[in-house]
C-alpha positions in Angstrom: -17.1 11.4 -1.2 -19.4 9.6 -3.4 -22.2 8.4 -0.7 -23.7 6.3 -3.0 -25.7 2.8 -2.1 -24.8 -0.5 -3.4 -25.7 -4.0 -3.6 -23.6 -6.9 -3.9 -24.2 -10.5 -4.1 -26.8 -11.9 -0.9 -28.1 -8.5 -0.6 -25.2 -7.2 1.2 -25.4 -3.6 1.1 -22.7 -0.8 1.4 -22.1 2.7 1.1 -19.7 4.1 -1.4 -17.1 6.4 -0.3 -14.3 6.8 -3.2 -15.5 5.7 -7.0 -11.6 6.4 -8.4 -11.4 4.6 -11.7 -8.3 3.1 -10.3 -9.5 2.6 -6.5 -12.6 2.1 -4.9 -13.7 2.2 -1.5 -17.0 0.9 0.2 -17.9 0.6 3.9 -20.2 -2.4 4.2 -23.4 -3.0 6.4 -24.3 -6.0 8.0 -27.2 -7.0 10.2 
C-alpha cells in the first residue's frame, strides 16, 4: 500500500492505495 495523500483539481483530496507504473488506485474523499 502506498497511503500516500493527493490533491486533484478543486481540492479534491484522496488517499493513494496502489502507485503501479501501469495501474493506479485512489480512494477519494468528499465532504
Amino acid at each position: 500500500m502506498a497511503d500516500e495523500l493527493v490533491e486533484f483539481e478543486e481540492s479534491t483530496i484522496g488517499i493513494a492505495l496502489n502507485l503501479e507504473s501501469n495501474n493506479v488506485g485512489v480512494v477519494l474523499m468528499s465532504d
